[in-house]
N, C-alpha and C positions, 0 to 999 in steps of 0.2 A: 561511346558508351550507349548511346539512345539503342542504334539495333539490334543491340545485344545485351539487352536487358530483357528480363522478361515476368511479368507478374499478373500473377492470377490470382482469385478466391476458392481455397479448396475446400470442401465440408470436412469434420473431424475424422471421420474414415479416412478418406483419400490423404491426411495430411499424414495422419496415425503411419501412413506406408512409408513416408519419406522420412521418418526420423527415429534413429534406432532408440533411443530411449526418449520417451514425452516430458517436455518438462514439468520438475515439480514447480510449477508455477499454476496461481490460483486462478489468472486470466487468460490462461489457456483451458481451463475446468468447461465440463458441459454444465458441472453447476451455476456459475459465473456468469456463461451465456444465457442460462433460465432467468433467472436473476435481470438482466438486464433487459431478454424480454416483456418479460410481467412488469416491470415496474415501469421503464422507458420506453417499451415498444421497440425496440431496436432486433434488428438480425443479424445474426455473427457469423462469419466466415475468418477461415485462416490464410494467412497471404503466405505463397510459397513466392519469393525475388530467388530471381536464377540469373548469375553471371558467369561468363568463364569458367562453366562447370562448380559451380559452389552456390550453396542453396541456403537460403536465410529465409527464418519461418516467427511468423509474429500475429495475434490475432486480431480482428477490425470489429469493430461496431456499427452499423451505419441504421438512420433513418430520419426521417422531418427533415430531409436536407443537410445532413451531417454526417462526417462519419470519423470516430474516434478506434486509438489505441493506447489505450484504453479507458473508458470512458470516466470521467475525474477519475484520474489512477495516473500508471504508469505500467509498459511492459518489460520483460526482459526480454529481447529474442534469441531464440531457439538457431544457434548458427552448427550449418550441416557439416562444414568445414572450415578449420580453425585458422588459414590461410588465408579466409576473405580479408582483403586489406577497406575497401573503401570502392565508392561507386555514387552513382545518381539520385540522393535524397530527395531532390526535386521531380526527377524524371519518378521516380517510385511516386511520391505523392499525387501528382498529374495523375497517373495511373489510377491509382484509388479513385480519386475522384469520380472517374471517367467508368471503374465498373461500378460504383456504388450509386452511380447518379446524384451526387453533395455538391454542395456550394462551398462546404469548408471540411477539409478533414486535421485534425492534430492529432497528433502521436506524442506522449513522455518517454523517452525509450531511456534505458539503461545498455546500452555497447561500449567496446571496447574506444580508450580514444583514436587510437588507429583509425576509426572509423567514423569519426566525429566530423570531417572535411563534410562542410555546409549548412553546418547544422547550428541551429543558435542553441549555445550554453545555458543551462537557468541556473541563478542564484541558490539551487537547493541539489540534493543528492539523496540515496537510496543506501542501505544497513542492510546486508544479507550476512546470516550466520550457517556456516553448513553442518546441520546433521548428519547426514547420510552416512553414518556409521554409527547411530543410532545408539551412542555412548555416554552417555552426561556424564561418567567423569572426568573424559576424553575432553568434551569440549566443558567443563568448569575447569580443567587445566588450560584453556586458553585462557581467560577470563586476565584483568590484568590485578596484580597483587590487591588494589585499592577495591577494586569489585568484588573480591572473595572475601573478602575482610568484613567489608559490610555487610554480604547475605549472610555469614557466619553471626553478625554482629543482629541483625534482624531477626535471626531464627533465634533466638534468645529474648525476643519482646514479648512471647505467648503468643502469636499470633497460630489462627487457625483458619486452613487452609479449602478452599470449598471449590469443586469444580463442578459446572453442569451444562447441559447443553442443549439445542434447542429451542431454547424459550429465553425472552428478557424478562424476569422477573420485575417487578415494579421495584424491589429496593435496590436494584443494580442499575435501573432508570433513573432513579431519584438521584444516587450517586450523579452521575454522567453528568446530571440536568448542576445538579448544583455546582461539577466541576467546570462543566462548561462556560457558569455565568461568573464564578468565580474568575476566570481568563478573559471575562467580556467578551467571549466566543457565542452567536446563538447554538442553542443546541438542535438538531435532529426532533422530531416529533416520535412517539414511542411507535406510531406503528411502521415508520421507517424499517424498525430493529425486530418486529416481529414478522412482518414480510421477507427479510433477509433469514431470519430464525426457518421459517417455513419453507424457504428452499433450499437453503443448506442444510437443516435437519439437526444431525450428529456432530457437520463440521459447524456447526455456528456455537465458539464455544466460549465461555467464561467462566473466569476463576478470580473467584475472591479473597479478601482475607479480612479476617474479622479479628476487632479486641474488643474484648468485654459483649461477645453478643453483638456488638455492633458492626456491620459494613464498612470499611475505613478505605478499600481501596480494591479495585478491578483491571484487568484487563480483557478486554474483546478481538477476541480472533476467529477468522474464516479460514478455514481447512477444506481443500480438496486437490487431489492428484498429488497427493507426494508435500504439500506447501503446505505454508500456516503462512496466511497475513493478519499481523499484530496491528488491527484496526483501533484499538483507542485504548488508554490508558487513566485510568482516570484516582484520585484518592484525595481524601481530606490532608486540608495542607499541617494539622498540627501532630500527624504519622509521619512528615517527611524526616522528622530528625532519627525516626526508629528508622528509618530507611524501608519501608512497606516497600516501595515500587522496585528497589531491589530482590526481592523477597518474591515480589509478582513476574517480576523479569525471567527468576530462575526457575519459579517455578513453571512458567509457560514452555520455557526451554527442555525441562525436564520432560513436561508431557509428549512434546514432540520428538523426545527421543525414544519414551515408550512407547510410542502408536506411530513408528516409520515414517517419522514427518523427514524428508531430506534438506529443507530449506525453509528458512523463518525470514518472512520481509518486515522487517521492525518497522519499515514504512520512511517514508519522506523527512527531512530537516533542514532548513536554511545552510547555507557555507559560510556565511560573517565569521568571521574569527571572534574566537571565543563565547562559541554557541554552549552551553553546557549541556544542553541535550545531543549533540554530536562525541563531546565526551564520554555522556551516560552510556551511550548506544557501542562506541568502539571498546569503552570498558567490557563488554562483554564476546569482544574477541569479532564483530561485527567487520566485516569489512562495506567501507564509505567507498560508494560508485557516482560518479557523478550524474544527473539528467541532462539530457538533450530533446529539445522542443523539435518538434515538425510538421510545423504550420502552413497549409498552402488554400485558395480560397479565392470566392470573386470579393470586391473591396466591402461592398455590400452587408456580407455574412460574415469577414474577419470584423469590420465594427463592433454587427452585434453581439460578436464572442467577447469582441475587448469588454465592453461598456455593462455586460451581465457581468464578468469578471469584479469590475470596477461598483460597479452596486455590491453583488457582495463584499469587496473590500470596503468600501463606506457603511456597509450594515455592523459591522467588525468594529469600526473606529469610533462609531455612532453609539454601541452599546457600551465601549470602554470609558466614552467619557461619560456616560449617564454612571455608568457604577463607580466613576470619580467621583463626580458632581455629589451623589448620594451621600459618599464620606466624608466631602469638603463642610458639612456640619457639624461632625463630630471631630475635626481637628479642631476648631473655634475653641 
């Protein structure tokens, strides 16, 4: 396999030639790569791996010694021929390394299992719904009977429906902030979301839904090339029983079928059996893709990926027991 592989970094012209249609995928976006500069400092190139005459196309991140695909994300890659079976994960990430100049690169990929030989499994998996026929009744006919019942069932709570785009509003902040502490998740800082606002522009989008004048529930999505990635969901937990986030669900679907979205990534969920957000997400006709990790590095720089990892996971656990702690007075 080693001779006959062969992997390069191509810029988005050059890669643009080799693949008859681009995918609608948000991390292949020139948007995406701006985005990643300004904030991370990072330089993006696209990897064309060529074996055996078939070409697989996926985009990198690299810089401070790292180089990611994609960077906290995951890709889809972009395969030229539907024939690839499987090949050298290891020998490709060497590679990387080797034109990026990194100590560590990882990759989330989303491929076919076929092609999974060497690659460590993670515990979690990827929700892609396809548009590209640009029909919402089409695809609310996939949806499964229990899903349609309830957005029907939602659209009957008064809710009113708001989209806009561009900008974080402070009261779609304040949601987020509060859903987040609510989960004993930290939240994002605001100007995270207006830095992302300011690059994406038109594709940086949200829709709310309001009762009584009030905010009750959002979701945040990134839109460019063809995609929408459904980056956060967030809503008051005493709308769950009106079913809001069904309601937010359809309608973000609905938008992408009026403005030519082909592909909505609902985004990442654990595998544990009996996840009810892997529920939520297939209810909506979602097809569940597994992740595969591809992690290579000197021992040095995979530490310190593990152990920033693992601080964030202790920042997580840290704040859930403090918002324990805080109610263990009022059950006395």
């Amino acid at each position: 396999m080693g001779d006959s592989l062969v992997v390069k970094l191509l810029s988005r012209d050059e890669a643009i030639k080799h693949v008859p249609i681009w995918p609608a995928d948000v991390s292949f976006s020139e948007t995406f790569a701006r985005l990643q500069s300004q904030r991370y400092g990072l330089e993006t190139g696209y990897l064309i791996v060529a074996c055996g005459g078939n070409e697989l196309f996926f985009p990198v991140q690299w810089g401070k010694g790292s180089a990611f695909s994609v960077y906290k994300g995951h890709t889809m890659p972009c395969l030229a021929e539907s024939d690839f079976m499987n090949f050298g994960w290891r020998d490709i990430a060497t590679k990387v390394q080797k034109l990026t100049n990194s100590d560590l690169y990882i990759a989330d990929l989303v491929i076919p299992m076929t092609m999974s030989e060497d690659l460590k499994p993670l515990p979690s998996a990827v929700f892609i719904i396809d548009t590209s026929q640009h029909d919402i009744d089409f695809v609310f006919s996939t949806f499964n009977k229990t899903t349609r019942n309830l957005i029907r069932r939602s659209r009957e709570q008064g809710f009113k429906i708001e989209v806009i785009s561009g900008i974080m509003p402070e009261r779609y902040y304040d949601l987020f902030v509060y859903h987040q502490k609510s989960m004993g998740t930290p939240p994002r800082p605001k100007e995270y979301f207006d830095e992302v606002a300011r690059v994406f522009g038109k594709g940086f989008l949200l829709i709310g839904a309001y009762h009584n004048n009030r905010l009750v529930g959002m979701n945040l999505a990134w839109c460019a090339d063809r995609g929408l990635w459904l980056s956060i969901n967030s809503s008051v937990a005493e709308y769950g029983p009106k079913h809001v986030n069904y309601l937010l669900y359809y309608e973000t679907i609905r938008w992408a079928c009026e403005h030519d979205i082909d592909r909505i990534d609902l985004g990442g969920s654990s595998t544990r059996e009996g996840n009810i957000h892997n529920t939520f997400k297939l209810g909506f006709g979602a097809t569940m893709s597994p992740l595969y990790r591809l992690r290579t590095g000197t021992f040095t720089a995979r530490m310190r990926d593990i152990l920033s990892r693992k601080k964030w996971s202790l920042r997580i656990r840290l704040n859930k027991f403090i918002k324990l702690f805080k109610k263990f007075p009022e059950q006395l």
